[in-house]
C-alpha positions as CSV (number, residue, x, y, z in Angstrom):
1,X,0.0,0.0,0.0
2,X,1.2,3.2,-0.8
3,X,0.4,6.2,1.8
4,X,-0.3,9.4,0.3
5,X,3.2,11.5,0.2
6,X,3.0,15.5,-0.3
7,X,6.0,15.6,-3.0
8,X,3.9,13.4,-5.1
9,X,0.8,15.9,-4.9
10,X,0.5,19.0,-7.5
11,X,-2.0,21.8,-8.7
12,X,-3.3,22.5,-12.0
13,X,-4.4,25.7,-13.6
14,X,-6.5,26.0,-16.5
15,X,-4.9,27.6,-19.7
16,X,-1.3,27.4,-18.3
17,X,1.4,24.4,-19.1
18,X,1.5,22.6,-15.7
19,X,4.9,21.3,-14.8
20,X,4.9,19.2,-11.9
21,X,8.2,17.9,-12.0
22,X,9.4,14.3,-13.4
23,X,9.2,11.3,-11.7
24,X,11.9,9.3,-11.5
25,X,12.2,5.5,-10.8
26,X,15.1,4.0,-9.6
27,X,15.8,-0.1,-8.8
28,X,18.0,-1.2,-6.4
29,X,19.1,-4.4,-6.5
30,X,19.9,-6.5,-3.1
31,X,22.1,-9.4,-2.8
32,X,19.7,-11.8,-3.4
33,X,16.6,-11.8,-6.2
34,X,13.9,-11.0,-3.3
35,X,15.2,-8.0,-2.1
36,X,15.2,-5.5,-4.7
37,X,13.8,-1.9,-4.0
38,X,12.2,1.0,-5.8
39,X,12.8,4.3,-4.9
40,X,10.6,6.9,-6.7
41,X,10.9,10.6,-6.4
42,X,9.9,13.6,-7.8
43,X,12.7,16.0,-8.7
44,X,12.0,19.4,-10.2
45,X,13.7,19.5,-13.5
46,X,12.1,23.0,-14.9
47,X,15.0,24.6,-16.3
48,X,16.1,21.2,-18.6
49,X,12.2,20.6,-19.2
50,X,11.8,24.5,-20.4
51,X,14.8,23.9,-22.8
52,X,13.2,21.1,-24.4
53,X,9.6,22.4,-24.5
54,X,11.4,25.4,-26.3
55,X,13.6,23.5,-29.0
56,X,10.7,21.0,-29.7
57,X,7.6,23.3,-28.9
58,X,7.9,26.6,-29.1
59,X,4.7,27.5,-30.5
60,X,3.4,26.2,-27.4
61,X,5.4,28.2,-24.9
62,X,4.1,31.4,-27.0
63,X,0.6,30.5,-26.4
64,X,0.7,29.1,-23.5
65,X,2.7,30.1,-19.7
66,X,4.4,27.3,-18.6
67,X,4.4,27.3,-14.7
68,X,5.8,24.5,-12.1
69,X,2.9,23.2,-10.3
70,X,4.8,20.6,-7.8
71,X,4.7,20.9,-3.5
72,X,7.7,23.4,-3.3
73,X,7.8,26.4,-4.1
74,X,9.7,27.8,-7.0
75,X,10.0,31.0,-8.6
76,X,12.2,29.9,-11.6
77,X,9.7,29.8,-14.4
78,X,7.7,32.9,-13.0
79,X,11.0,34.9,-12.8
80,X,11.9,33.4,-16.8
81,X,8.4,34.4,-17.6
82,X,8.8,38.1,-16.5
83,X,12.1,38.0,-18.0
84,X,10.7,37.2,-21.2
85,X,7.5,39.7,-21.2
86,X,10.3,42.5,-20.5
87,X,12.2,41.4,-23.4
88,X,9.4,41.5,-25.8
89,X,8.2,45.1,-24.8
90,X,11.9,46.3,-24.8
91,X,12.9,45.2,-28.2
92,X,10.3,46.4,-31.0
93,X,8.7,44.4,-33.6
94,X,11.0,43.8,-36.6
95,X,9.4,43.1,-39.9
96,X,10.8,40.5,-41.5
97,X,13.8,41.0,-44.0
98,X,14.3,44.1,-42.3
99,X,17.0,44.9,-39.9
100,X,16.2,47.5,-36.8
């Protein structure tokens, strides 16, 4: 039976890209066949994950915020989100074929 574990839990918001982190599952093996273990966690990868959303789907990210909905708290992807938003009023539309 597995209990109900906190790191495990996370919240979704409508319209946003929920990350809750990636789950990963590790086997241990024991000194004999009956005593292997699992450990399973939850690690928050949002950084590497935001890299790959952008080189595989960055139509996406433009539609959509991408925010980290695990246990912890985190202010990564909000701070790269601002970041981003500053950017994009800063730098002005360029049409394209044309330089500034």
């Amino acid at each position: 039976m597995i209990d109900r574990d906190p790191e495990f839990e996370f919240e979704i918001e409508a319209g946003k890209l929920n990350y809750p982190g990636q789950f990963v599952v590790r086997r241990y093996r024991g000194p004999s066949r009956f005593s292997n273990t699992l450990l399973i966690r939850n690690v928050n990868r949002a950084g590497m994950t935001l890299r790959a959303l952008r080189k595989s789907f960055s139509s996406i990210l433009q539609k959509f915020k991408l925010v980290y909905a695990g246990e912890s708290e985190d202010g990564f992807l909000e701070h790269y989100s601002r970041v981003v938003e500053e950017l994009a009023k800063a730098v002005p539309d360029v049409e394209e074929g044309h330089e500034p």
